[in-house]
C-alpha positions as CSV (number, residue, x, y, z in Angstrom):
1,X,57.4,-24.0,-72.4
2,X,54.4,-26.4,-73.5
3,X,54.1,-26.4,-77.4
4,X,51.6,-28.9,-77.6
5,X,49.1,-30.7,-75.8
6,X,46.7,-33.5,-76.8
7,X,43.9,-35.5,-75.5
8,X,43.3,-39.3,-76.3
9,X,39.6,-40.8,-76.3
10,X,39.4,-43.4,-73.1
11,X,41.0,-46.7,-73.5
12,X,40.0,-50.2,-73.1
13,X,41.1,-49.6,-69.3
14,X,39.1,-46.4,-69.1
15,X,41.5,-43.1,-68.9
16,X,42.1,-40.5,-71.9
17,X,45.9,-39.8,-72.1
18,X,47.3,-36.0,-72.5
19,X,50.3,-35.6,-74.4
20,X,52.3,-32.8,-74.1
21,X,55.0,-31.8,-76.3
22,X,57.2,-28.9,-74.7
23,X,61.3,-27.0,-74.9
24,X,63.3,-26.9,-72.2
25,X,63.4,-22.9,-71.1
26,X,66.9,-22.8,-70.3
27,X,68.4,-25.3,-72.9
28,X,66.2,-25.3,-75.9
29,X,65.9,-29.4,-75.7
30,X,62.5,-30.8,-76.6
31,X,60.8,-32.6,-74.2
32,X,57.5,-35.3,-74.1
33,X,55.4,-36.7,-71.7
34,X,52.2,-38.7,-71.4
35,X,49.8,-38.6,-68.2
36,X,46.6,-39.6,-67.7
37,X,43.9,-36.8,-68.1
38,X,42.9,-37.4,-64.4
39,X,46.0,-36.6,-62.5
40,X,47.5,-33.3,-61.6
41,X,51.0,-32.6,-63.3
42,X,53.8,-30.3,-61.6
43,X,54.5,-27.0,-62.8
44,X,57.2,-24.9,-62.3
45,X,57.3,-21.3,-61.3
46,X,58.8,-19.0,-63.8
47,X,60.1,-15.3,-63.2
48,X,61.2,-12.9,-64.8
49,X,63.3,-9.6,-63.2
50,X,65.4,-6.8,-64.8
51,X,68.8,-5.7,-63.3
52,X,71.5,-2.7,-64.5
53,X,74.7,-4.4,-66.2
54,X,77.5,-3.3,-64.2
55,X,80.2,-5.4,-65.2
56,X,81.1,-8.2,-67.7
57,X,84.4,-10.4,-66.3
58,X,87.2,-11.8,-68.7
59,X,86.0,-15.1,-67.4
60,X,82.2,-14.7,-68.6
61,X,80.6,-13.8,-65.8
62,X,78.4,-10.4,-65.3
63,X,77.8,-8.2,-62.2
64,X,74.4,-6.8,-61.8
65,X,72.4,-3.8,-59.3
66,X,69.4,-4.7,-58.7
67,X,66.3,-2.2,-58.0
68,X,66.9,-1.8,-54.1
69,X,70.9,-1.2,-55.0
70,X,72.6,-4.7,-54.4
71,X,74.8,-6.6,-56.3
72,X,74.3,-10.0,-58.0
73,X,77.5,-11.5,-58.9
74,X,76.4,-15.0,-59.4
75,X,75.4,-15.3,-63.6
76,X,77.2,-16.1,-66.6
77,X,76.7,-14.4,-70.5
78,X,74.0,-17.1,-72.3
79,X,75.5,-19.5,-74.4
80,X,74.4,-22.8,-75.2
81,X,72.2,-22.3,-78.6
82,X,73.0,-20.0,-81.6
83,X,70.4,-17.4,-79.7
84,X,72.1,-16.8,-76.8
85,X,75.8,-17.2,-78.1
86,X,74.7,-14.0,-80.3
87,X,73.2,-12.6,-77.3
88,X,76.3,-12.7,-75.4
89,X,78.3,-11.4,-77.9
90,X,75.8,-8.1,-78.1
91,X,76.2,-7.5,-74.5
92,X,79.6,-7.4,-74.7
93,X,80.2,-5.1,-78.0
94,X,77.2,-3.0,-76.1
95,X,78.9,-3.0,-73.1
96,X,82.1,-2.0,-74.4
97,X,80.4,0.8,-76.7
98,X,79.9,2.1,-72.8
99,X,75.7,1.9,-73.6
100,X,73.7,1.3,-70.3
101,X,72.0,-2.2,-70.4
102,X,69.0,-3.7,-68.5
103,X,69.2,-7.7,-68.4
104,X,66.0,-9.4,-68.3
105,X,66.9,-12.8,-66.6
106,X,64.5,-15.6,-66.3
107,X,64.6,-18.0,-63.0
108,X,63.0,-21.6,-62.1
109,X,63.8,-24.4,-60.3
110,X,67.3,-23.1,-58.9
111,X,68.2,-21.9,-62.4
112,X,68.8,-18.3,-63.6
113,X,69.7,-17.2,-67.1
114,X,70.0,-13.8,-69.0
115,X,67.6,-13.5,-72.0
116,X,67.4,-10.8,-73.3
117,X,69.1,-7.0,-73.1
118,X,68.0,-4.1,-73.9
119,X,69.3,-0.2,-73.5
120,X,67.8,1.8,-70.7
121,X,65.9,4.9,-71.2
């Protein structure tokens, strides 16, 4: 997620420099890089989908359904920052509390990650 981004005037060799300043999505780590205002930078696909929380294992790991009725067995609870420990902790007292939860989980490059909960309707 870009924070920042600035331009430099042209140098003595003729190319203004763009700075960006950004966090890591998935870890939270800042992040910094410089590229010349005249070449085309990478950027990742992000999505976002909601499942139905069927499940949370005693080893961390949740079952979802998605919309057309599948299972996806293959995600952990958050953890990693003070954010998502506390989100992982919610799920489970929610979960236990027998509420009905939708996860929002966020995907790029080959990573998925829950993010955010919330009671269904």
């Amino acid at each position: 997620k870009v924070l920042e981004m600035t331009t430099s005037k042209t140098g003595k060799h003729g190319h203004a420099k763009c700075h960006f300043t950004a966090v890591d999505i998935f870890t939270g780590k800042k992040c910094e890089m410089l590229e010349s205002s005249t070449h085309n930078c990478d950027v990742p696909n992000v999505n976002r989908a909601e499942y139905t929380l069927l499940d949370i294992s005693d080893d961390g790991f949740v079952s979802l359904m998605e919309d057309s009725g599948d299972t996806k067995d293959d995600l952990s609870l958050p953890s990693g920052t003070e954010d998502l420990d506390a989100l992982a902790v919610t799920l489970k007292e929610d979960f236990e509390e027998g509420k009905d939860l939708i996860i929002t989980v966020l995907s790029a490059m080959n990573h998925e990650m829950i993010i955010a909960s919330r009671e269904a309707k």
